[in-house]
C-alpha positions in Angstrom: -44.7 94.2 149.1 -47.3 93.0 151.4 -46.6 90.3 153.7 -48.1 86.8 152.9 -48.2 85.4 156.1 -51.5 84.5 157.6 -51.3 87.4 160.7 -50.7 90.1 158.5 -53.5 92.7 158.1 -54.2 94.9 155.2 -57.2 97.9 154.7 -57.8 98.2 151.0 -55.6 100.7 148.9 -52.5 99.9 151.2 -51.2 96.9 149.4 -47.3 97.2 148.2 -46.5 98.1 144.1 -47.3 94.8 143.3 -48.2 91.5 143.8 -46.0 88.3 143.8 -47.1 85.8 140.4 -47.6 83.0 142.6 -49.6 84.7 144.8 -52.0 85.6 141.6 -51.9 81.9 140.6 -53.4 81.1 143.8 -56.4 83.3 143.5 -56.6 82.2 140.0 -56.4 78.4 140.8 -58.8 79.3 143.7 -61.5 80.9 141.2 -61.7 77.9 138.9 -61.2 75.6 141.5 -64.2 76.6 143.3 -66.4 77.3 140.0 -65.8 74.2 138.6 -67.9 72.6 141.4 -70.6 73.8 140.1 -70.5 72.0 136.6 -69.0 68.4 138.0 -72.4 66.9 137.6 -73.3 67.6 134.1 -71.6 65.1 132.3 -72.2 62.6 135.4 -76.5 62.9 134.9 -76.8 59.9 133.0 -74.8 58.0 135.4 -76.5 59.6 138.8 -79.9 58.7 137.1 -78.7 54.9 136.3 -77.1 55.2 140.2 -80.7 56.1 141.6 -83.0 54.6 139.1 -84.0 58.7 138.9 -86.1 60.2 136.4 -85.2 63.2 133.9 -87.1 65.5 136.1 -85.8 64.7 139.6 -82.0 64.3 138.3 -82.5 67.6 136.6 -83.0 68.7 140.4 -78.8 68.2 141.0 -78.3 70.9 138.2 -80.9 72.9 139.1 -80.4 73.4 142.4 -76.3 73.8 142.4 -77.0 76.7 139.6 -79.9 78.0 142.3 -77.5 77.6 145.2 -74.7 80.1 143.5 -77.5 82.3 142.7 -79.0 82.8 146.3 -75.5 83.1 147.3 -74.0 85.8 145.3 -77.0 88.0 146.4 -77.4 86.7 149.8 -73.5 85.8 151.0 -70.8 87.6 148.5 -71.8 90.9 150.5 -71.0 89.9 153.1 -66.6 90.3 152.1 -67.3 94.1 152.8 -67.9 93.5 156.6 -65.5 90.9 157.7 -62.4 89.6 156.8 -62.4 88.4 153.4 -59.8 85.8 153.9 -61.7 84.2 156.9 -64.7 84.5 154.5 -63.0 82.3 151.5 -61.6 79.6 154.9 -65.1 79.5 155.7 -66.6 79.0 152.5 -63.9 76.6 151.3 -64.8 74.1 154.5 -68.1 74.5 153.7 -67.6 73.5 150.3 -65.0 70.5 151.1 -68.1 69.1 153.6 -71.2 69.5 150.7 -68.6 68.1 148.3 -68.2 64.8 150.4 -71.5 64.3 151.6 -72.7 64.1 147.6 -69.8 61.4 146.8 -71.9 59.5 149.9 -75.4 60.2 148.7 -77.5 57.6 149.3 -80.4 59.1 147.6 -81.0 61.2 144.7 -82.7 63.5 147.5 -79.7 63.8 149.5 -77.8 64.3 146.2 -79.8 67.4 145.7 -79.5 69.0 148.9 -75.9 68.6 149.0 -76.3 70.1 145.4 -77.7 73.4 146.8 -74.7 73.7 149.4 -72.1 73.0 146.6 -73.8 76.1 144.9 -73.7 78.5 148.1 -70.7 77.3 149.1 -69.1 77.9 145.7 -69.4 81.4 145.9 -66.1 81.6 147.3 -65.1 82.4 143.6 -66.6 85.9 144.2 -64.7 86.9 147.4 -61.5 85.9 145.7 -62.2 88.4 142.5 -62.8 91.5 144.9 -59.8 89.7 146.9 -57.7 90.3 143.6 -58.8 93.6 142.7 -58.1 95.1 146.2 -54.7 93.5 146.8 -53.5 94.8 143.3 -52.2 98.2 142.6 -54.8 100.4 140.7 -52.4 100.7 137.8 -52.5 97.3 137.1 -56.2 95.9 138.6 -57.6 95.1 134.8 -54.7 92.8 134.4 -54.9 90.9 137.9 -58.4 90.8 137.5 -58.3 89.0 134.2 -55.7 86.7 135.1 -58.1 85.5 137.8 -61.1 85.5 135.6 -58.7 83.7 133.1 -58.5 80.5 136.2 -62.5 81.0 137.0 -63.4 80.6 133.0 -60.7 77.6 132.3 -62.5 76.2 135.5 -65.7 76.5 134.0 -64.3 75.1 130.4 -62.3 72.2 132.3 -64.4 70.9 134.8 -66.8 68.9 132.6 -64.2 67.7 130.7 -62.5 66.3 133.8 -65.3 65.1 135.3 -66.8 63.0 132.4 -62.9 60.9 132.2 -62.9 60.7 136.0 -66.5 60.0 135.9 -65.6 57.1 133.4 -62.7 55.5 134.9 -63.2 55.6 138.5 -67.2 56.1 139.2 -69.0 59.8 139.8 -68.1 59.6 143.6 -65.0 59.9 143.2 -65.4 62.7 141.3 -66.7 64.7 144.2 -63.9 62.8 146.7 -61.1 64.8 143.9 -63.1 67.5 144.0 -63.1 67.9 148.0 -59.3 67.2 148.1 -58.6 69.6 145.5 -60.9 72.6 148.1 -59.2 71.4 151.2 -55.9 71.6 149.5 -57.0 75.3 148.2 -57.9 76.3 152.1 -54.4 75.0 153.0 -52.9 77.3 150.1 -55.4 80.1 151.2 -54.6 79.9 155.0 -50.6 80.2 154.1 -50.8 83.1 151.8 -53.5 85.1 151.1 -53.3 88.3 154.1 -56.4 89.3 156.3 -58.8 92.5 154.9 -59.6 94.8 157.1 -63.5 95.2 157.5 -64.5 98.6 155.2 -68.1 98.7 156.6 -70.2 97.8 159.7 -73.2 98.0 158.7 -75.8 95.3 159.8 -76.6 92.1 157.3 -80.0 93.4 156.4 -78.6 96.7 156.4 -75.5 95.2 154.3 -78.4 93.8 151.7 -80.0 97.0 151.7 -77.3 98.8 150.7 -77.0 97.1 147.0 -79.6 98.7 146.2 -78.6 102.1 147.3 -75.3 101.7 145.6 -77.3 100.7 142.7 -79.1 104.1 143.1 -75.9 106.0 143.6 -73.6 104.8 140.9 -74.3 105.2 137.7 -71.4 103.5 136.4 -72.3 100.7 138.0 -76.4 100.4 136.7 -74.7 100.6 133.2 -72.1 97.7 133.9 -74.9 95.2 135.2 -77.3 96.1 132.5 -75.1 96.2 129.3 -73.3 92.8 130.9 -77.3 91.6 131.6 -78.2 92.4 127.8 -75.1 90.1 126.7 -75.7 87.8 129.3 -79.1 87.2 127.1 -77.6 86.5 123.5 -74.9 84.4 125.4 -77.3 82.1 127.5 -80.1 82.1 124.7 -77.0 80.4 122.3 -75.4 77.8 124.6 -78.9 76.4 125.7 -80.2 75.7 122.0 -76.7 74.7 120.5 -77.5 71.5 121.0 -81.0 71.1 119.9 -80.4 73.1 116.5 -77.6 70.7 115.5 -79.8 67.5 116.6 -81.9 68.7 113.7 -81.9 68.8 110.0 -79.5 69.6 108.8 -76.7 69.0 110.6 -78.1 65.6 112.7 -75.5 66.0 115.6 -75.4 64.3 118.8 -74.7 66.2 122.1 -70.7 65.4 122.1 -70.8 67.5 118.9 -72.3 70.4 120.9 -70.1 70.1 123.4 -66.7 70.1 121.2 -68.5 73.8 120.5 -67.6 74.2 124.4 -63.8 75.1 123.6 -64.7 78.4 122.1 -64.9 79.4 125.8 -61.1 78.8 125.6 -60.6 81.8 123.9 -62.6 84.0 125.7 -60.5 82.4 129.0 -57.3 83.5 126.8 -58.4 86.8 126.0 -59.6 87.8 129.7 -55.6 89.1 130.5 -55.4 90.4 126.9 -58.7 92.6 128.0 -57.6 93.3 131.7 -54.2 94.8 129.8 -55.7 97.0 127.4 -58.0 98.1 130.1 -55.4 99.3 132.3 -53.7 100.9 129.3 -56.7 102.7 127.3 -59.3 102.5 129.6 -62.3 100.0 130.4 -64.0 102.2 128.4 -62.6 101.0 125.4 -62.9 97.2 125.7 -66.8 97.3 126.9 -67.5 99.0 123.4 -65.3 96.9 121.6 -66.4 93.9 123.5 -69.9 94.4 122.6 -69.3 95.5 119.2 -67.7 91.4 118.8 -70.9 90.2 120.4 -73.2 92.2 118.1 -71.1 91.3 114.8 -70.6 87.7 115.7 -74.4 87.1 116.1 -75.2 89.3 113.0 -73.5 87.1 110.9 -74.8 83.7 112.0 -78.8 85.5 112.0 -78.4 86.6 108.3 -75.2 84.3 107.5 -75.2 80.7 105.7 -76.2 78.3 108.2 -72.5 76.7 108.0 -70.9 74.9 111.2 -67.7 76.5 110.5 -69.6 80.2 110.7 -71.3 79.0 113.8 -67.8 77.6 115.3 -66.2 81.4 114.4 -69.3 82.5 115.9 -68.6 81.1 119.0 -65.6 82.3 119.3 -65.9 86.1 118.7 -69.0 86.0 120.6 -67.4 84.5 123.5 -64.0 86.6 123.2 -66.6 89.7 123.5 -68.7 88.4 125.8 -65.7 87.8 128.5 -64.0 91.3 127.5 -66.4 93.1 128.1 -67.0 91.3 131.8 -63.2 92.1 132.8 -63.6 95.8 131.3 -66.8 96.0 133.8 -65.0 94.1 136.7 -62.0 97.0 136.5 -64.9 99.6 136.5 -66.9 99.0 139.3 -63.9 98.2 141.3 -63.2 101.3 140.9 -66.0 103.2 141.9 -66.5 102.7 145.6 -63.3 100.4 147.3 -65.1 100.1 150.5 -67.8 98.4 148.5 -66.4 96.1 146.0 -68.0 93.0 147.3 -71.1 94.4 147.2 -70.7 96.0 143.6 -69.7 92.8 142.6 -72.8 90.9 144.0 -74.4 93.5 141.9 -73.1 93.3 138.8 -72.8 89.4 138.6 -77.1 89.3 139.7 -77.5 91.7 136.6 -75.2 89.2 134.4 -77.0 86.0 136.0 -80.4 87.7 135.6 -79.8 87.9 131.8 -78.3 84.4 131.4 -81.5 83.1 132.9 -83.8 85.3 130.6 -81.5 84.2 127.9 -82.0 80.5 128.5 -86.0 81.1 128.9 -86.2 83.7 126.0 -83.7 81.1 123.8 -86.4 78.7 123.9 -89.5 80.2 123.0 -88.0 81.6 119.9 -86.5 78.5 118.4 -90.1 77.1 119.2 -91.5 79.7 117.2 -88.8 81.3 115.0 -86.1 78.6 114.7 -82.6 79.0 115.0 -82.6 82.2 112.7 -84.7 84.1 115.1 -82.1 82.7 118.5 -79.5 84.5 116.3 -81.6 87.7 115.9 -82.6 87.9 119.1 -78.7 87.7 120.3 -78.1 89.9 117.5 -80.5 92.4 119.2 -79.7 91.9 122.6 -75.7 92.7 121.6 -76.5 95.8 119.9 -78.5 96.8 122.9 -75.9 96.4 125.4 -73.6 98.3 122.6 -76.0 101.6 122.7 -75.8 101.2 127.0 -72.1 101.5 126.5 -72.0 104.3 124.1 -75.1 106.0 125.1 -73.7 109.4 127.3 -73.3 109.0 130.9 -75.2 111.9 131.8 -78.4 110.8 130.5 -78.3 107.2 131.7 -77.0 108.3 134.8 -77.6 111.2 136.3 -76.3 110.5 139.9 -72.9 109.4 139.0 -70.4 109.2 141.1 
């Protein structure tokens, strides 16, 4: 086994046969831990806009800008773990996060709040050095399953984190909030600097020539083009969903307020459970297998609720298949393209998570035209469609889809 100590080096492929548990907690703590940053300051709007005397559209800048912020950063920083040390990569990232983190619990402004908001978002992207992180350090035979257990930390710290926010919000006041939030970092680094070994550099190519490259690896692998697009086409039906929830169940007939759409927020649960369930039968039968049956869930789930009764508990079970899909068939894609090109995994990665991120923001976009004009029926069949279409990427032969293959 590798050593853990923070002097140790290691090139990717020569980690030991496997990898201590607590060293997989870490990078699993580490994942949600940073992720969660992002949604802190949903369920803290109401209270930043009393704070401020802000209106909707300038507190909606906080959100905006910390989703913005991980955006620019997966394309423009998470490339960047292929030509230095990855570990001095998460250090870095983690300080910078522990310093936007503080600076927003001593926002005088809603302006200020916002800025720090767009540095909580790049900073954040910490969470996509430590899945590449994961993927090399584990032993090929058993990558799907390291890599869910990770994704299992980064989704419960998507799931948790407004949850814990709104009670901490509540008790003690939103700064201190992001105070807990910058100890809890810090405290990460510390963990980080103490375990997690130094990875060797596996290209030196120039930053713009680093950029440049996604796209040539985009060119190369055709493995990879059908991950990010059949994750992209999910990505759609999954965003279009979770961004009209709430406004279908404020209407007739259900007459709902927002906590109710919320509760809904625990299906992610499952898919957070199911991510080492996936990562195992990857490893066993092939990633193959789970993106198709992934997608499969996805298409079924939003089948029935398009042509279903319109019935909470249908939509609840919905959620849930939909979401254990959904997250399968992410893991499944993870193991793939981790696969393809080692020196590159960072910048496959980057890839693969812009094509995922491209098709949530479609999704959300898309998801609200329709229910203006087609109503919840048509979100459904439009998920529906989206679900079968990533279903045909996966079982549509390789050779036609992607001629240059590796």
């Amino acid at each position: 086994m590798a050593s853990s100590t923070p002097s140790s080096t290691h090139p990717p492929e020569q980690i030991g046969p496997g990898l201590p548990f607590s060293l997989i907690l870490l990078l699993a703590t580490g994942a949600g831990l940073a992720v969660a940053a992002l949604y802190y300051s949903q369920p803290m709007l109401a209270l930043l806009a009393g704070e401020f005397s802000a209106t909707p559209a300038a507190i909606g800048l906080v959100p905006t800008l910390t989703t913005l912020g991980y955006a620019l950063g997966i394309g423009l920083l998470a490339p960047l773990g292929d030509r230095y040390d990855r570990r001095r990569i998460i250090l870095g990232k983690a300080a910078a996060l522990v310093l936007a983190l503080l600076v927003a619990a001593a926002a005088p402004s809603v302006t200020v709040l916002a800025l720090a908001s767009l540095a909580i978002g790049l900073s954040a992207t910490l969470a996509q050095d430590i899945v590449p992180a994961a993927a090399t350090l584990a032993p090929e035979s058993q990558r799907g399953k390291t890599v869910g257990t990770v994704m299992t930390g980064l989704l419960l710290g998507i799931l948790l984190s407004r949850v814990v926010a709104g009670v901490v919000a509540e008790q003690f006041g939103w700064r201190s909030m992001f105070v807990a939030a910058a100890v809890s970092i810090a405290l990460l680094g510390v963990a980080v600097w103490r375990r997690l070994p130094r990875f060797a550099a596996t290209t030196q190519l120039p930053y713009l020539a680093l950029l440049g490259s996604l796209a040539t690896l985009w060119k190369r692998h055709g493995a990879l083009r059908r991950a990010a697009i059949a994750q992209g086409l999910i990505s759609i039906g999954f965003s279009a969903f979770w961004s009209t929830l709430a406004i279908m169940l404020h209407a007739e007939p259900f007459n709902l307020g927002s906590s109710a759409a919320g509760a809904f927020g625990l299906a992610g649960a499952a898919g957070a459970l199911a991510a080492p369930l996936a990562g195992r039968i990857a490893d066993s039968r092939g990633p193959e297998v789970v993106t198709r049956l992934g997608a499969a869930l996805v298409a079924a789930a939003f089948i029935a609720m398009a042509f279903g009764p319109n019935q909470l508990w249908l939509i609840a079970l919905g959620a849930v298949v939909f979401d254990l899909g959904a997250q399968a068939t992410l893991i499944a894609h993870q193991t793939i393209i981790y696969g393809i090109e080692p020196a590159a995994r960072s910048r496959l990665n980057a890839v693969l998570f812009i094509g995922m991120f491209s098709g949530m923001a479609s999704g959300a976009w898309l998801g609200s035209v329709v229910l203006a004009h087609a109503g919840w029926q048509g979100v459904c069949v439009m998920a529906a469609v989206s679900g079968v279409a990533a279903l045909v990427v996966r079982l549509w032969p390789v050779k036609k889809l992607a001629p240059c293959a590796a």
